[in-house]
ZADOFI-487072 format. One line per 2 residues: their letters; for each residue x, y, z of C-alpha. Coordinates in Angstrom, 2 decimals. Layout:
BEGIN
A> X,Y,Z ~ ...;
REM end
This chain:
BEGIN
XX> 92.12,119.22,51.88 ~ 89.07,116.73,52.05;
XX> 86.43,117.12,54.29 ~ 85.36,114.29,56.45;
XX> 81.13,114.13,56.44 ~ 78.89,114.63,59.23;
XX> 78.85,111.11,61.62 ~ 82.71,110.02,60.55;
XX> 86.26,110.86,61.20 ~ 89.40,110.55,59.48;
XX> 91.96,108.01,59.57 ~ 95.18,107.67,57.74;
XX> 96.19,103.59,57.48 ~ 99.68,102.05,56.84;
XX> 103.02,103.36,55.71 ~ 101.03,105.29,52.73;
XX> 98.73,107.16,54.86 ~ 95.68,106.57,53.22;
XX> 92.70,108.41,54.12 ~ 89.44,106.64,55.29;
XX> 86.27,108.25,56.77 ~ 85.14,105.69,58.88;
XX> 81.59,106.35,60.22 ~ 81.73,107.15,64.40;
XX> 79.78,104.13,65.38 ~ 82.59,102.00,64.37;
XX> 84.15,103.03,67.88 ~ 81.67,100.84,69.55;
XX> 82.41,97.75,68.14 ~ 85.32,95.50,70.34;
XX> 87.37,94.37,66.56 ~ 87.09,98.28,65.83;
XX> 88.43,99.18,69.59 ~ 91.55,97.17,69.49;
XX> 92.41,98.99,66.18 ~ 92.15,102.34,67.55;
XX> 94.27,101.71,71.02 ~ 96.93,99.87,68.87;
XX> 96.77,102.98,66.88 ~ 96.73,105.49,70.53;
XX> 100.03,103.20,71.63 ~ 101.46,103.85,68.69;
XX> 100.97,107.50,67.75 ~ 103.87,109.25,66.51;
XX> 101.98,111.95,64.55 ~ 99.57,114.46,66.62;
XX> 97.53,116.48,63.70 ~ 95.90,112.78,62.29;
XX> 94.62,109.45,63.48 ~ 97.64,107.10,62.19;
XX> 96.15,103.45,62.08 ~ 99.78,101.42,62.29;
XX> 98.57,98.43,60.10 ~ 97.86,97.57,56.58;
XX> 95.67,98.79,54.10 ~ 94.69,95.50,53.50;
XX> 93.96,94.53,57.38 ~ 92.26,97.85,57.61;
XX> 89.25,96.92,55.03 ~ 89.51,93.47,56.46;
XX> 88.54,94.89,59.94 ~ 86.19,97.65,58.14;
XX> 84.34,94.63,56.12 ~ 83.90,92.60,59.40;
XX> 82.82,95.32,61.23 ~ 79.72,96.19,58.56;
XX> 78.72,92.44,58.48 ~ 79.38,91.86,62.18;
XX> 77.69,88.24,61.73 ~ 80.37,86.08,62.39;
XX> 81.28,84.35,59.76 ~ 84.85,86.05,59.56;
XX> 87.66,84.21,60.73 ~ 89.63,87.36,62.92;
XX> 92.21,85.47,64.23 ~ 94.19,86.97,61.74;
XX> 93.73,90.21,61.43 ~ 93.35,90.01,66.04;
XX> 97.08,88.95,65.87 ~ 98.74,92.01,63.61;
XX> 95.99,94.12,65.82 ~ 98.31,92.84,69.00;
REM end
């Protein structure tokens, strides 16, 4: 079993379940909020954070959250969010 380092938490993404540690100040950040109540509505699984969208939507919303200058075109990745 991994362990997740001090100042992140887990998160399993898509129908593989891959692990991320995603650092906690991520939670802050609106693009980053949407992600985790779409994954609260959707929560089927109670021992782990299940994030109900793409791996590949996942890094997209990770990458725009570390640049945060925006210069990212979310409409995309907003819509499969909703």
């Amino acid at each position: 079993m991994a362990t997740t380092p001090t100042g992140y938490f887990a998160v399993y993404v898509g129908e593989e379940k891959e692990r991320f540690a995603v650092p906690t100040g991520f939670l802050s950040h609106p693009l980053f909020k949407m992600l985790m109540e779409k994954a609260y509505s959707d929560q089927q699984c109670l021992d782990r954070l299940v994030i109900p969208c793409t791996v590949a939507t996942f890094q997209e919303v990770v990458a725009a959250v570390q640049c945060c200058n925006g210069r990212f075109d979310l409409g995309n990745l907003v819509e499969e969010l909703l």
